[in-house]
Structures are given as C-alpha cells and as structure tokens.
C-alpha positions as CSV (number, residue, x, y, z in Angstrom):
1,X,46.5,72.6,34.9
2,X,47.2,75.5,37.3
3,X,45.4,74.0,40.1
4,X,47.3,70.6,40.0
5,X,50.6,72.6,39.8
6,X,49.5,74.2,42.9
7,X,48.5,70.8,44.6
8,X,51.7,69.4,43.3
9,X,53.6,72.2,45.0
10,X,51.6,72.4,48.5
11,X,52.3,68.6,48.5
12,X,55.9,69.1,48.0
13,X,56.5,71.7,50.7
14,X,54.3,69.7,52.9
15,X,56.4,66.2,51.8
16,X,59.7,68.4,52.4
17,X,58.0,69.6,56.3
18,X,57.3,66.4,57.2
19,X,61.0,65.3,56.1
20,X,63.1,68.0,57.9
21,X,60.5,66.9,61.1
22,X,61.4,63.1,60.9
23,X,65.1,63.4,60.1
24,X,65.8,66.2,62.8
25,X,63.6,64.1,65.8
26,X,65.7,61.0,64.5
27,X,69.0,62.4,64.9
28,X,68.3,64.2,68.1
29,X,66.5,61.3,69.1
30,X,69.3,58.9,68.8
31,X,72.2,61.4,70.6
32,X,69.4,61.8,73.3
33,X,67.6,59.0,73.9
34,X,68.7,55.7,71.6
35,X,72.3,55.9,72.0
36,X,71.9,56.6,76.0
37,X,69.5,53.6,76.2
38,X,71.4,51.2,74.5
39,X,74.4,52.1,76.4
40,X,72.5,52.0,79.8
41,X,71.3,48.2,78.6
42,X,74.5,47.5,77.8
43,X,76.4,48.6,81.1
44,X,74.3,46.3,83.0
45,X,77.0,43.5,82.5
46,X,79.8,46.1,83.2
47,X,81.9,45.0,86.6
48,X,82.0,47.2,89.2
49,X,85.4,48.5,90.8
50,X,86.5,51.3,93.4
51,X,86.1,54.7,92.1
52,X,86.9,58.1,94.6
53,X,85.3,61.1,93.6
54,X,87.5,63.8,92.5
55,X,85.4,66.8,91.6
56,X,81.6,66.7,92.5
57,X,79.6,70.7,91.6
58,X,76.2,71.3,89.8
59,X,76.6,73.2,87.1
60,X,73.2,76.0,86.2
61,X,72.5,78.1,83.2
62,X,70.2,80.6,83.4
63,X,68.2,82.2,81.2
64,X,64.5,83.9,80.6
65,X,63.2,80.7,80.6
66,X,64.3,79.5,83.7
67,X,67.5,77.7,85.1
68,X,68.2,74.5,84.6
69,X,70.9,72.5,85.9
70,X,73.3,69.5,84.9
71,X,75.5,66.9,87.3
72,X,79.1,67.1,86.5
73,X,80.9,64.6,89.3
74,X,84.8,63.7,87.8
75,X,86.3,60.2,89.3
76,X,89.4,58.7,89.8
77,X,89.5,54.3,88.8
78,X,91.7,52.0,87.8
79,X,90.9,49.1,85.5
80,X,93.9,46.8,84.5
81,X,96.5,48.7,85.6
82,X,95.1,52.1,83.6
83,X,94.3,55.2,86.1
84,X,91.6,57.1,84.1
85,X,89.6,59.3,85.2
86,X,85.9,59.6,84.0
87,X,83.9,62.9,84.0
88,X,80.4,61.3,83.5
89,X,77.7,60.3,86.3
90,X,75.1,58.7,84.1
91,X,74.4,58.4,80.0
92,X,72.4,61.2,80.0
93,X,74.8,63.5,82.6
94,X,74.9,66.0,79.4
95,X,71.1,67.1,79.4
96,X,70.5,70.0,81.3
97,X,67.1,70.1,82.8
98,X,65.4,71.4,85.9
99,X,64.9,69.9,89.1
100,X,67.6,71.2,91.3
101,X,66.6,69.0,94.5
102,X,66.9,66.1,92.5
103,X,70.3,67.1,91.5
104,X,72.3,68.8,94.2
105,X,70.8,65.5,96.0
106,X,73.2,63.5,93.8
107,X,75.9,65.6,94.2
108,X,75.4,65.8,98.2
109,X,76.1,61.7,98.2
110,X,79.2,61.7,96.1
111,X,81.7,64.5,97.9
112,X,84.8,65.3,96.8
113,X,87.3,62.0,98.4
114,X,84.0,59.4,98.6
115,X,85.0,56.4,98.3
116,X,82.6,55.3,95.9
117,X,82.2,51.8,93.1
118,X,81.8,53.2,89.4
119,X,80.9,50.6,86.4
120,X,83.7,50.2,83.7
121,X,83.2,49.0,80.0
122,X,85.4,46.0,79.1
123,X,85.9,46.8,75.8
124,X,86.5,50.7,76.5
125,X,88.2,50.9,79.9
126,X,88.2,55.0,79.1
127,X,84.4,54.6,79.4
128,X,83.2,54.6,82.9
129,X,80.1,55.5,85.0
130,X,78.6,56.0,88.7
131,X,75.0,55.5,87.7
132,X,73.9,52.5,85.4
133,X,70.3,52.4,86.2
134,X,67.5,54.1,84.4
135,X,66.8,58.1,85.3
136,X,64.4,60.4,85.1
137,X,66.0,62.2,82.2
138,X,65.4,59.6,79.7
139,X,62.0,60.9,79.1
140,X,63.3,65.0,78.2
141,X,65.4,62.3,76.0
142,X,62.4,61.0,74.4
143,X,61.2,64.4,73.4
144,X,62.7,64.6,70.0
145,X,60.6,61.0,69.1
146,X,57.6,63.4,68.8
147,X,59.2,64.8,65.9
148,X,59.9,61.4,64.5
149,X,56.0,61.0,64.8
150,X,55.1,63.9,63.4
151,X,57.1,63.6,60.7
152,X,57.1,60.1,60.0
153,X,53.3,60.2,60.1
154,X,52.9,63.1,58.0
155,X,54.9,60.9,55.2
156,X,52.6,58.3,55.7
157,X,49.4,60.3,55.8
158,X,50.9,61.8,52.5
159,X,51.4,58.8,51.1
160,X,47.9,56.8,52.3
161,X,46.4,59.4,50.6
162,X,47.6,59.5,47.4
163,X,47.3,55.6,46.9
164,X,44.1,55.7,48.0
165,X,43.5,59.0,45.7
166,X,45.2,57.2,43.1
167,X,42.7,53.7,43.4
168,X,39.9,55.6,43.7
169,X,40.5,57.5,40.2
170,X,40.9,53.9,38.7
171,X,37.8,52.7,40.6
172,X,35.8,55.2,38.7
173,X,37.6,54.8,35.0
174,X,36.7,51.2,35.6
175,X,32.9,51.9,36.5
176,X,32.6,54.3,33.5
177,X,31.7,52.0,31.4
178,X,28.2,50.5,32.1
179,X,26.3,48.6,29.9
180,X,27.0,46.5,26.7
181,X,30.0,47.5,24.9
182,X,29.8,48.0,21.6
C-alpha cells in the first residue's frame, strides 16, 4: 500500500541518518580519542632520554566563535645514535581548544634551550613525546563518541522495533484462531 511505502521510506532515511551519525563519530572518534588513548597507554613503557627544546610558541586561531589555541613545542633527542627531532608535546598536541592559561602555562615551562627528558617509542624511534600522561583534552576527544551513540542507538532502536513489530504481528495471526477448528 501507499502508506507502507511511505513507512518503508521514512525508515530508510531514518536507517541511512542514523548510519552517516555512527560511522562519522567512529571515525572522528578513533583519530581523536581511540588512537590517542591507546597510544598514551602504550607510551607508558617508553624509556625516557634527554630532550632540549628547540622551538616552544602557542599557536591561536580566531574566529566568530572564539579563539582557541594549540601547543606546538619542537625537540631535539637522540635515540641509538639517530638525532630526530620531534614536533609533538602530547597525543592530542593537534586539537585546538580553548584555555589559554592552561596552555601558555606549558609553553612557559619548556623554553627554547630547556634541558628537558622526552619519551621515545622503541619500535618507532621517529616517534617521540614530552607529555605521556593523561590531559584534559581527551574529553573534547571524546566528543565525536556522542555520535557513535546517537547513531548506533538509533540502529538499534530501529531494529528493537521492528522485531518486536514483527513478533507482535505473529502473536496476533497465532491468537486468531480461537475455538475448535474445524
């Protein structure tokens, strides 16, 4: 009939909404927040060397919305003989975000020639950080998981509902029939 058509296609659109929702929070929510986390975890058994801070500036971007503000602190190590020079404070040194005391804080305790002890990974001496310890920009991390719940529990809404739709119709074929047959 017309009217299921229409049901058919307001469930689609709303099946297809709910799948743009979960895959978009779970790919910005693995750049932002997985991937970071799991590297932070992992960096815990990293061995600390000497590091000397190289370049150390807070870098803003303003627009109508406000400013916000991202560490960028370069430093000089060398692991096994390699001098490389890392460009990243923490995991999540590439959100931008407000809190400019916070910020111009870390960069006020790593100048330009501080002597300093960054954390190098074993396996990928190129990979190197200052910071190894959980930050308050995990949570702006976490913001794309809402998606991931929105979406994912708009799929499962959709779905509850239409088992549950679908036992209840065969619940009442079954109960049709009352009385002797015959």
């Amino acid at each position: 009939t017309k009217r299921a058509k229409g049901g058919r296609g307001a469930q689609f659109g709303l099946g297809l909404f709910c799948l743009i929702f979960l895959s978009a929070g779970s790919a910005f929510g693995w750049f932002m927040f997985v991937k970071p986390g799991l590297q932070l975890l992992d960096a815990q058994d990293w061995p600390s060397i000497p590091a000397t801070v190289t370049a150390s500036d807070l870098e803003s971007h303003s627009d109508s919305d406000g400013t916000t503000y991202k560490i960028k602190i370069s430093f000089a190590y060398a692991y096994q003989g390699r001098p490389p020079v890392s460009h990243t404070y923490d995991f999540f040194s590439f959100i931008a975000s407000s809190g400019y005391r916070g910020k111009q804080r870390i960069i006020n305790e790593h100048p330009v020639g501080k002597s300093t002890t960054a954390f190098v990974n074993p396996k990928d001496p190129s990979v190197a950080v200052l910071h190894r310890g959980w930050s308050h920009t995990l949570w702006f991390g976490a913001i794309p998981l809402v998606f991931v719940l929105i979406g994912g529990g708009g799929l499962v809404g959709m779905f509850w509902s239409g088992t549950r739709g679908a036992w209840a119709t065969k619940s009442a074929k079954r109960t049709d029939r009352v009385g002797p047959r015959g």
